[in-house]
Backbone as CSV, one residue per row, in Angstrom:
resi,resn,N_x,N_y,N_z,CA_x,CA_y,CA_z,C_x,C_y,C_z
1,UNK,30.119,1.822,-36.837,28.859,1.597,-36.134,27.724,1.569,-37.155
2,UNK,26.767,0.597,-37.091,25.574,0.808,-37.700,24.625,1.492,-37.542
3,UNK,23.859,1.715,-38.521,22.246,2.748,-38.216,22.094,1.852,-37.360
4,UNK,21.282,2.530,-36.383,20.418,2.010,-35.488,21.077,1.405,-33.794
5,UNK,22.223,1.691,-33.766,22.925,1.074,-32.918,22.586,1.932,-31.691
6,UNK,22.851,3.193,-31.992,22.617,4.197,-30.844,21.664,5.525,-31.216
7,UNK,21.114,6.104,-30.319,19.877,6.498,-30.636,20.389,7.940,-31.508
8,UNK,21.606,8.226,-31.303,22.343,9.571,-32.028,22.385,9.326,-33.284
9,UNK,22.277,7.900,-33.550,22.202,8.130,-35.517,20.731,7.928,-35.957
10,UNK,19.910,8.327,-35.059,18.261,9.117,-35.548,18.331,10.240,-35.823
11,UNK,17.642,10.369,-36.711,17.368,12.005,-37.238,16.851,12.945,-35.859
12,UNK,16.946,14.072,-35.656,16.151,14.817,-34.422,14.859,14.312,-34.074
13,UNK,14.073,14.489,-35.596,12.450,14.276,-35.437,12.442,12.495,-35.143
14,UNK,12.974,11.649,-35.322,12.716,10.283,-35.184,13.368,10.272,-33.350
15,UNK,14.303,10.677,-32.848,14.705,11.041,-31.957,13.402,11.150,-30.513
16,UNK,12.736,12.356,-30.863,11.947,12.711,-30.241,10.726,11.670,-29.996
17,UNK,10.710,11.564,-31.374,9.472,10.456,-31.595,9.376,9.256,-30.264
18,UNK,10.711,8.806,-30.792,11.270,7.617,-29.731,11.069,8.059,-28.102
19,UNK,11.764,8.859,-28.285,11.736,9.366,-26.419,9.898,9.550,-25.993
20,UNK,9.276,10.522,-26.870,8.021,10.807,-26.597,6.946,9.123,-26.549
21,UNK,7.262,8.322,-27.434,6.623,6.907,-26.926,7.266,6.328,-26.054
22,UNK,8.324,6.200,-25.554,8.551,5.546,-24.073,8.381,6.355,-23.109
23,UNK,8.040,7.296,-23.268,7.612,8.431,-22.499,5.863,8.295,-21.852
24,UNK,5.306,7.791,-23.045,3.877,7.646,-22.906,3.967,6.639,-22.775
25,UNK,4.405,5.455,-22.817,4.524,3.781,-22.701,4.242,3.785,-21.293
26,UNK,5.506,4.502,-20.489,5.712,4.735,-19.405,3.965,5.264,-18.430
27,UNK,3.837,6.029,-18.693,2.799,6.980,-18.559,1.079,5.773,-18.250
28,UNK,1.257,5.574,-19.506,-0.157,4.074,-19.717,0.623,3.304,-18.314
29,UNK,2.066,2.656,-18.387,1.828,1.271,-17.556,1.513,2.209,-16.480
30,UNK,1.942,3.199,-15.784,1.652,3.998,-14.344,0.289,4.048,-13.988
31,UNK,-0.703,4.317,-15.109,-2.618,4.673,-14.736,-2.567,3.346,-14.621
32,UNK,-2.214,2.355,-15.879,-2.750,0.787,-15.197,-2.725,0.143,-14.240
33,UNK,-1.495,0.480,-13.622,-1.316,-0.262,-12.480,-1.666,1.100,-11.157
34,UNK,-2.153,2.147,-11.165,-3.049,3.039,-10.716,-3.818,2.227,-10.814
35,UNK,-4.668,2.222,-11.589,-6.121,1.686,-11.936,-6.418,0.110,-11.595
36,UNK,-5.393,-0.872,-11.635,-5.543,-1.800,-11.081,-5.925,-2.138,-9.506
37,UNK,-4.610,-1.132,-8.767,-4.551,-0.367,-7.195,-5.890,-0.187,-6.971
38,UNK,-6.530,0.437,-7.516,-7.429,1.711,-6.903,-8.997,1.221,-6.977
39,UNK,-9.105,0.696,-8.521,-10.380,0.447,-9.011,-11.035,-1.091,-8.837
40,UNK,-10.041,-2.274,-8.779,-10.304,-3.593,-8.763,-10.609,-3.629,-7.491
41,UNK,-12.203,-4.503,-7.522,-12.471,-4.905,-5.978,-11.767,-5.947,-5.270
42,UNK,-11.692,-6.168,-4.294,-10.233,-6.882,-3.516,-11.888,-7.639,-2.413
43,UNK,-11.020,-9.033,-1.966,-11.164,-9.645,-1.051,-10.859,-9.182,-0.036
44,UNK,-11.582,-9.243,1.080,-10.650,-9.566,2.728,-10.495,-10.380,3.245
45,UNK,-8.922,-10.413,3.541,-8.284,-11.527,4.019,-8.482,-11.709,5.343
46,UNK,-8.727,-12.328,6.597,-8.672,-12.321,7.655,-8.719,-14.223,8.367
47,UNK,-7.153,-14.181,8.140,-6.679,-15.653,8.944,-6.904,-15.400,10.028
48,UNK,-7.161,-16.873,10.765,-6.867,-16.838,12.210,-5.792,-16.616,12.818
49,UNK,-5.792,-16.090,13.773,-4.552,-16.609,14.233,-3.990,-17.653,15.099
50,UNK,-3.094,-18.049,15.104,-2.761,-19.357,16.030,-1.575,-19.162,16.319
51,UNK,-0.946,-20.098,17.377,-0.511,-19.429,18.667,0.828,-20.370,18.080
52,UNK,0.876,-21.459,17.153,2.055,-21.671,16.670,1.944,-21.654,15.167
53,UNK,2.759,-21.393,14.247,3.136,-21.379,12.647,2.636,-22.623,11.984
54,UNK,2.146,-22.064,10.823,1.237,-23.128,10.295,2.379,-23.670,8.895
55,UNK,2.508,-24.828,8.587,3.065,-25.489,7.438,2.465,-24.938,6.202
56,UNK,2.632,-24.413,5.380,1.904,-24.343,4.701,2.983,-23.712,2.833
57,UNK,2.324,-24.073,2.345,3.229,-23.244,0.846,3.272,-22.030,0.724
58,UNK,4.694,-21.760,-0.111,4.684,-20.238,-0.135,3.928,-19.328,-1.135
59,UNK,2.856,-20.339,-2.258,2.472,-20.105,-3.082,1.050,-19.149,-1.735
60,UNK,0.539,-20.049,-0.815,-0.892,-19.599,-0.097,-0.247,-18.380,0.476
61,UNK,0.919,-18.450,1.139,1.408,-17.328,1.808,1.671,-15.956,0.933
62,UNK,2.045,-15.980,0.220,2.543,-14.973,-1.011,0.599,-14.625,-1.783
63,UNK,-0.461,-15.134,-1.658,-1.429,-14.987,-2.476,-2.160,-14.767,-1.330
64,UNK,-1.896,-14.710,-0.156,-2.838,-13.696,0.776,-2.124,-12.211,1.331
65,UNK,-0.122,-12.521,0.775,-0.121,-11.377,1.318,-0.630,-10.326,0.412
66,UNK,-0.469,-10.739,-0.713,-1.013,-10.204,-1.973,-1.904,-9.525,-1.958
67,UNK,-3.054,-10.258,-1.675,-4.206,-9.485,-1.656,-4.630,-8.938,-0.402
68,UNK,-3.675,-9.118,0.947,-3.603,-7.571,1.447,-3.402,-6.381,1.317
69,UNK,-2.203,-6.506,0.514,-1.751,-5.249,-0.025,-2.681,-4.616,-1.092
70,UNK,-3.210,-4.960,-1.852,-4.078,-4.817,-3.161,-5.131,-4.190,-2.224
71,UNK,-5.710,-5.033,-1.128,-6.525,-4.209,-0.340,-6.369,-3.067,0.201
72,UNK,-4.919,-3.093,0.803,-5.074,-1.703,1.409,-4.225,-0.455,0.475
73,UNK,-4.304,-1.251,-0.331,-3.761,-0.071,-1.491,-4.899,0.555,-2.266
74,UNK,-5.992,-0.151,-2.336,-7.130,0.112,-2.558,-8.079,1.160,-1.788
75,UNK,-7.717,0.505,-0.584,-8.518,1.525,0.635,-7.684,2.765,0.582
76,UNK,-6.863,2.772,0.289,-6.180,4.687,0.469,-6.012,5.269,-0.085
77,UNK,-6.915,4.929,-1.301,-6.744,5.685,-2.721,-8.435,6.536,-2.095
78,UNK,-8.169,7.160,-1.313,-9.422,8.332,-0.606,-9.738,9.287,-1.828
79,UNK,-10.741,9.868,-1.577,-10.648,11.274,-2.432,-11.052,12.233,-1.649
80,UNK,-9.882,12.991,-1.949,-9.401,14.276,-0.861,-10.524,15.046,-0.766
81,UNK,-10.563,15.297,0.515,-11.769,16.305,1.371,-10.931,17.749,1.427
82,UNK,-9.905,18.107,1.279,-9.706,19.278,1.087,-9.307,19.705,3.081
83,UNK,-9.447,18.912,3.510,-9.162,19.145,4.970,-7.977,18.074,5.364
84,UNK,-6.450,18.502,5.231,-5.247,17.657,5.254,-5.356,16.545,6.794
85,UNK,-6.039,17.215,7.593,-6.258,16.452,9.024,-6.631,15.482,8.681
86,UNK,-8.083,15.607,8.133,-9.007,14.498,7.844,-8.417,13.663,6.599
87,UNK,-7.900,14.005,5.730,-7.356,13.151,4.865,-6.651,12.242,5.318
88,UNK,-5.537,12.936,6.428,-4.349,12.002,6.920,-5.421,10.770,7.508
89,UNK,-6.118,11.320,8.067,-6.693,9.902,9.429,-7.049,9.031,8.436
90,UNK,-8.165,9.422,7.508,-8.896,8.527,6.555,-8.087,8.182,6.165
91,UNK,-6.562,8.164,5.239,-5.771,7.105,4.509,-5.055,6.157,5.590
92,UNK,-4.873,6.403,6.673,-3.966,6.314,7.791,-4.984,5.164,8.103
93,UNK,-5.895,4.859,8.227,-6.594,4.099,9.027,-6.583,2.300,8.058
94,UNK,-6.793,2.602,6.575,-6.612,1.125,5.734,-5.138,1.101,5.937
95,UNK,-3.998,2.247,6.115,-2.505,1.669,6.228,-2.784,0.394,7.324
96,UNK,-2.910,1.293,8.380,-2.731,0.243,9.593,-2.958,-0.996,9.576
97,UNK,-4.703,-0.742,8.884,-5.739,-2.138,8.609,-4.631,-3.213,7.906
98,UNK,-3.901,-2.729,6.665,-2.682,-3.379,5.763,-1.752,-3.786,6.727
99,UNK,-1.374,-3.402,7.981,0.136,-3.696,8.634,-0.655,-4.882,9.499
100,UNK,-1.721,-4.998,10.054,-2.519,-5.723,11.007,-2.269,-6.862,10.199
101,UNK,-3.129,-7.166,9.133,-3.337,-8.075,8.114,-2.046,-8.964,8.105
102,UNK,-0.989,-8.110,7.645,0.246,-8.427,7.404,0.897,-9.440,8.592
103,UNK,0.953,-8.546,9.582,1.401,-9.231,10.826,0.616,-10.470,11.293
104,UNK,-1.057,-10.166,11.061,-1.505,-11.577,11.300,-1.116,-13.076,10.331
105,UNK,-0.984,-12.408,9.144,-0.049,-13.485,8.175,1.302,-13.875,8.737
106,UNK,2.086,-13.151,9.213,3.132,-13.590,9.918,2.962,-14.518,11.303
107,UNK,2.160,-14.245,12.095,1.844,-14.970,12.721,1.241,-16.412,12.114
108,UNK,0.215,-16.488,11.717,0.311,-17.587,10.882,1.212,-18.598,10.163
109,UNK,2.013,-17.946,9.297,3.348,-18.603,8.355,4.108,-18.160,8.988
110,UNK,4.508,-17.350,10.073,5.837,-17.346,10.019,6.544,-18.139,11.150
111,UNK,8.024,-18.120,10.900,8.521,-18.959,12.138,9.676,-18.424,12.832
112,UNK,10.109,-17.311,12.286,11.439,-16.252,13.135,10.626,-15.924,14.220
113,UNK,11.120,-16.345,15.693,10.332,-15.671,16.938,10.383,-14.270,16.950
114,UNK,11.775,-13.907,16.474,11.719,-12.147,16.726,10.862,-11.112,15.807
115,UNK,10.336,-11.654,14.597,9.453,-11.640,13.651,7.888,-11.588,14.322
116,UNK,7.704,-13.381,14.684,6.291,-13.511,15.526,6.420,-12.287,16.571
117,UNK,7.329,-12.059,17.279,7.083,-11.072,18.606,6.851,-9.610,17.752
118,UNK,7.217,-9.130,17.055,7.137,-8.116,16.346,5.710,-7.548,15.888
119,UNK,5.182,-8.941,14.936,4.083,-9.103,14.625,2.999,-8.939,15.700
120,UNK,3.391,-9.586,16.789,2.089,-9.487,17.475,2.122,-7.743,18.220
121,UNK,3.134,-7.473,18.488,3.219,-5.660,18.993,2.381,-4.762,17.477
122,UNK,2.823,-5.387,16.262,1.850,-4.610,15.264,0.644,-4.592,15.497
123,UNK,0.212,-5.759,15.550,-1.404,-5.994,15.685,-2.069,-5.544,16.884
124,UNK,-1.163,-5.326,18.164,-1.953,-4.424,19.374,-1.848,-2.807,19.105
125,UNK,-0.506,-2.459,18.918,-0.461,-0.985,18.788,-1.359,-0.308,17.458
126,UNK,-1.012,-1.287,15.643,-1.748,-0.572,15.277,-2.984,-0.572,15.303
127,UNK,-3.749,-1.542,16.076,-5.113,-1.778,15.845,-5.432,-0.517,16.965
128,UNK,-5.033,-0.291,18.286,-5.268,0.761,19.171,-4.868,2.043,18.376
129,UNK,-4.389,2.570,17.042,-4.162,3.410,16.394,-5.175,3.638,15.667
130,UNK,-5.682,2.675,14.985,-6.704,2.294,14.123,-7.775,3.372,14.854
131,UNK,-8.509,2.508,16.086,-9.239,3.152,17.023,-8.904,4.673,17.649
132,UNK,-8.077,5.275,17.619,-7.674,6.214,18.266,-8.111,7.238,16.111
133,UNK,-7.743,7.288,15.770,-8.128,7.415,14.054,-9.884,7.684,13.715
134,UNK,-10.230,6.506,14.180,-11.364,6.809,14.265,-12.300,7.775,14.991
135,UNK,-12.085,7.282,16.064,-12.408,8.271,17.366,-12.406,9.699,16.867
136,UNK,-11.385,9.795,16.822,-10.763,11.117,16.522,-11.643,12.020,15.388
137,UNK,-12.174,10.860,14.133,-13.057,11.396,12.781,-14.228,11.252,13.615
138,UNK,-15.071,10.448,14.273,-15.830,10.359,14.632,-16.666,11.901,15.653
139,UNK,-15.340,12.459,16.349,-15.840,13.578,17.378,-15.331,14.586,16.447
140,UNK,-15.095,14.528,15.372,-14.586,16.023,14.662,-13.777,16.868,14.908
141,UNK,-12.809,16.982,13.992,-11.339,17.245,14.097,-11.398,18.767,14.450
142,UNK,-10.689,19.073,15.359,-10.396,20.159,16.422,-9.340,20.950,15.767
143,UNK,-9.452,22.194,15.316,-8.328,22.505,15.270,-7.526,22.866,16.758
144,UNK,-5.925,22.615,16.348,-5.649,22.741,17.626,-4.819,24.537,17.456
145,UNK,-4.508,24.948,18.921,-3.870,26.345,19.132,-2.767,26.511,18.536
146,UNK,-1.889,25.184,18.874,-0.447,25.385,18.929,-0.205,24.588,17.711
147,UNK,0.505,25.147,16.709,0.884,24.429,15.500,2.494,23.328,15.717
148,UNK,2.292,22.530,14.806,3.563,21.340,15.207,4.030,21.975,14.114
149,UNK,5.523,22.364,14.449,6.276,22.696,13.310,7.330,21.609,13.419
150,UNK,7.384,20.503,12.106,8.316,19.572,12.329,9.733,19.925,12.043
């Protein structure tokens, strides 16, 4: 076998070395693409919807679902209030906003009926979730008596 073939014919200290930079390699790409998530301002997407599937490329379809997700990956990067109730609702509320989005893109491009039917139950239930989320931050979170032990 030659030097260099496998990482056991490094000295200890070159060893470490190695592990400790893919270690941090690792580390950088994770904040970047954190920081991409979190910090880049995002568009909102909001197609119409229409009542049959639109022709269209998968390049437009794939570059709005895109920047749904970017959006609502964006929106739930909250900074914690220290009150787990209120945290949940506040991140909980851009999820949904993300599944709405989504489903209205499906409606749009898509053409599996059991898909379209799917889609459109997303967009009533989570949007009435959405609202029920709000509501809820809006009248100020109650503690309740009885604890949910899951």
């Amino acid at each position: 076998m030659k030097r260099g073939d496998d990482c056991d014919d490094f000295p200890v200290g070159e060893q470490h070395m190695i592990r400790s930079l893919a270690t941090h390699l690792c580390a950088l790409g994770a904040g970047v693409a954190f920081a991409f998530v979190c910090v880049l301002p995002t568009t909102e997407v909001k197609p119409e919807v229409r009542s049959t599937p639109r022709a269209a490329s998968a390049n437009e379809f794939d570059g709005a679902l895109r920047a749904a997700l970017v959006q609502m990956d964006a929106a739930m990067c909250i900074t914690p209030s220290g009150d787990a109730d209120r945290d949940f609702a506040r991140a909980m509320i851009p999820h949904h906003h993300g599944a709405v989005e989504m489903a209205r893109l499906e409606l749009l491009y898509g053409r599996d009926v059991r898909l379209r039917r799917l889609a459109q139950g997303v967009v009533i239930e989570q949007s009435q979730e959405i609202e029920l989320l709000r509501s809820i931050l809006a009248s100020g979170l109650a503690t309740s008596e009885t604890r949910f032990n899951p």
